[in-house]
Every structure is written in structure tokens, then in C-alpha cells.
C-alpha positions as CSV (number, residue, x, y, z in Angstrom):
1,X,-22.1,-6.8,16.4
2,X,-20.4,-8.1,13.2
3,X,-17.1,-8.1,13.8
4,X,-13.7,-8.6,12.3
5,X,-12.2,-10.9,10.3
6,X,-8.0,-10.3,9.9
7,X,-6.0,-12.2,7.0
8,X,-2.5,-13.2,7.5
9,X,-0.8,-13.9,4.6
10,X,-0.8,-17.6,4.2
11,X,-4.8,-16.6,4.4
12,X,-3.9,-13.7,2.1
13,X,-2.7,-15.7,-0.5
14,X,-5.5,-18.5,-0.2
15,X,-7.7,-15.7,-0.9
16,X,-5.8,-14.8,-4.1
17,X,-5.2,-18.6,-5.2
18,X,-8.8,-19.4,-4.9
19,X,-9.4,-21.7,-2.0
20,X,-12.3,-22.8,-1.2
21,X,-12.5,-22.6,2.2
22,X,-10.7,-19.5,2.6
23,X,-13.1,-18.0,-0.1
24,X,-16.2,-19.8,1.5
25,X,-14.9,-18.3,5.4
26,X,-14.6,-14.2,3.7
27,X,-17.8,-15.0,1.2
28,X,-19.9,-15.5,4.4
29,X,-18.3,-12.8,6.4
30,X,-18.9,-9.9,3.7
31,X,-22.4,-11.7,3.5
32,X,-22.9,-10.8,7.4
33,X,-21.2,-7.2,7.5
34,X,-18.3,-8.5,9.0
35,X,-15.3,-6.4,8.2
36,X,-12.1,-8.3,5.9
37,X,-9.1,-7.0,6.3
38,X,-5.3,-7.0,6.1
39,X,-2.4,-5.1,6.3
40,X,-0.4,-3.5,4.1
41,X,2.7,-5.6,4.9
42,X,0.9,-8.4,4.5
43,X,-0.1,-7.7,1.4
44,X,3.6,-7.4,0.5
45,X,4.4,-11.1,2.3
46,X,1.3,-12.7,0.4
47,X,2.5,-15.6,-2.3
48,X,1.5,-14.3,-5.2
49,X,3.6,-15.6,-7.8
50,X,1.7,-17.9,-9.5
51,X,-2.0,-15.3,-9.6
52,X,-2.4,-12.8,-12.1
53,X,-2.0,-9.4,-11.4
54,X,-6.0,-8.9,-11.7
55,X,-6.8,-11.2,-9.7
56,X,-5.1,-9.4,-6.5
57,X,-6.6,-6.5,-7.0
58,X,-10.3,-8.4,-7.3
59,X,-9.2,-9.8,-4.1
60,X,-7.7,-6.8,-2.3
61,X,-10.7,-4.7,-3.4
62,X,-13.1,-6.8,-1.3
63,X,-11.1,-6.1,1.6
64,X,-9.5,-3.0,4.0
65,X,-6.0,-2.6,3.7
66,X,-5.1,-0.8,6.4
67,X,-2.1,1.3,6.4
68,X,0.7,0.9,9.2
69,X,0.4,4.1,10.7
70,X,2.1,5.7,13.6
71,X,-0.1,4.7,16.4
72,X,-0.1,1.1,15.1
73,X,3.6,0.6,14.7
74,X,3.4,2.0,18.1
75,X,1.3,-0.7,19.7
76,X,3.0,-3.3,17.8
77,X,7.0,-2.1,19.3
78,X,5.0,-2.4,22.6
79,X,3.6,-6.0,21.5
80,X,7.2,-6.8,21.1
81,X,8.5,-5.1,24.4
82,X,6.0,-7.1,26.0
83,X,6.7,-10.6,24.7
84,X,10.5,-9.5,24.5
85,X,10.8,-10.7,21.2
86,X,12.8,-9.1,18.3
87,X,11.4,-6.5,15.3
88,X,13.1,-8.0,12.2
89,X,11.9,-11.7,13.1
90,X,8.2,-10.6,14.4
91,X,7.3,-7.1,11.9
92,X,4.8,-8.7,10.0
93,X,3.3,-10.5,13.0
94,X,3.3,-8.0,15.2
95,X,1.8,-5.2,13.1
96,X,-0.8,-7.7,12.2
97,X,-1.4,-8.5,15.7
98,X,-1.6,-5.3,16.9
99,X,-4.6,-4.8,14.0
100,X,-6.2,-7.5,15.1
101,X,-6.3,-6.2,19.2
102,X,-7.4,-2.6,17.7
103,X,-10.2,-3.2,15.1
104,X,-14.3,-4.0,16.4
105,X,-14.9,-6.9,17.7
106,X,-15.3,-9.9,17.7
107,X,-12.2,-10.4,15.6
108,X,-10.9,-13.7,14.1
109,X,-7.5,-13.8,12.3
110,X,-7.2,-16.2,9.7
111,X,-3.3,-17.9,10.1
112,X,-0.7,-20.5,8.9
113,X,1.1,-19.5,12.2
114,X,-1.4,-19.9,15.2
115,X,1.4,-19.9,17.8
116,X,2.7,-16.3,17.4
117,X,0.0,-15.0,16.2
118,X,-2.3,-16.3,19.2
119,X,0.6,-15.3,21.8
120,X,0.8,-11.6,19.8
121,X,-2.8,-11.5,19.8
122,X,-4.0,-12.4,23.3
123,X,-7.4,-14.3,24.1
124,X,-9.2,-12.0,22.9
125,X,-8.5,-13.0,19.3
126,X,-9.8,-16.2,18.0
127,X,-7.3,-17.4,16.2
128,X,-7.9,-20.0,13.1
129,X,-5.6,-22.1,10.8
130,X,-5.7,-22.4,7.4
């Protein structure tokens, strides 16, 4: 079973800045069917500043971008009820999180923020900084 690999955005933005391990961690993945992906929100969050318009899209085209739907913003309100934390500090997280618990396993997320993202996630999520 391949698996999941889930891009926050600090490992978002790697990706779009060209970093070599963050290139060398997705290269491998896509080389072993392992699914990349995002969130649309993240997308948003992502540095991007400083990359060229093209080269986002390169980068974005190699991966899903999955929509927050419904049933996810669903799961992540309930992440939130359950860790009694608030929406506004925690949307991005959470919604990324509540990816990460839904989409074939095993999944690692790729993170500047192991804490909250490891707490959102639950054990079941490897959790990895960059």
C-alpha cells in the first residue's frame, strides 16, 4: 500500500522554492505511487512571494489539491470540538489535519508545526519537520 504524503504549507512553499530535501522527499514519493497532496487553504497560506507564478503551477500540478468540502470542514469543526480549540487560530490546521486522518494510508504530513499538527492529527499520522 503506497500511501499518502500531506504538505503543509511551510512544506508547500519548500516545494515551490526548490528545496532539496522537500523536492528529494515528493520526487521519491511520486516515484513509489505515493499520493502528494494539499489543501486548498494551504495553497492560499503557502510563501510564495518570492517564486514565479509558473513555477506554482509546475509544482501544484504534481500534486492533489483537494477541495474543503462539506464533509471535511465537517470533520475538522469536530477536530476542534474535540481538542477544544478555536476555528480562526486552528482553520488551516485543522482542515489539513482532518485530510490527513481521511486520505489512504499510511499518510505522512510534511510540517513547520509538528505540535498541532501531531495533536490534530493523532498517532496515526507520522508527522515530519521540515
Amino acid at each position: 500500500m503506497p500511501g499518502t504524503l500531506v504538505l503543509d504549507s511551510e512544506g508547500l512553499s519548500k516545494l515551490y522554492r526548490k528545496d532539496r530535501a522537500v523536492i528529494t522527499l515528493v520526487q521519491a514519493a511520486l516515484e513509489e505511487n505515493v499520493r502528494v497532496c494539499t489543501t486548498v487553504m494551504t495553497t492560499l497560506e503557502a510563501d510564495c512571494e518570492r517564486v514565479h507564478p509558473a513555477r506554482i503551477q509546475w509544482a501544484l500540478s504534481r500534486i492533489d489539491v483537494h477541495d474543503v468540502t462539506r464533509p471535511l470542514a465537517d470533520r475538522a469543526a469536530a477536530l476542534l470540538r474535540d481538542h477544544r480549540l478555536r476555528g480562526h487560530e486552528y482553520a488551516i490546521d485543522v482542515v489539513l489535519a482532518a485530510l490527513a486522518r481521511t486520505v489512504p494510508g499510511p499518510v505522512t504530513v510534511l510540517t513547520s508545526d509538528p505540535e498541532d499538527i501531531g495533536l490534530l492529527c493523532g498517532s496515526a499520522v507520522e508527522v515530519v519537520k521540515v
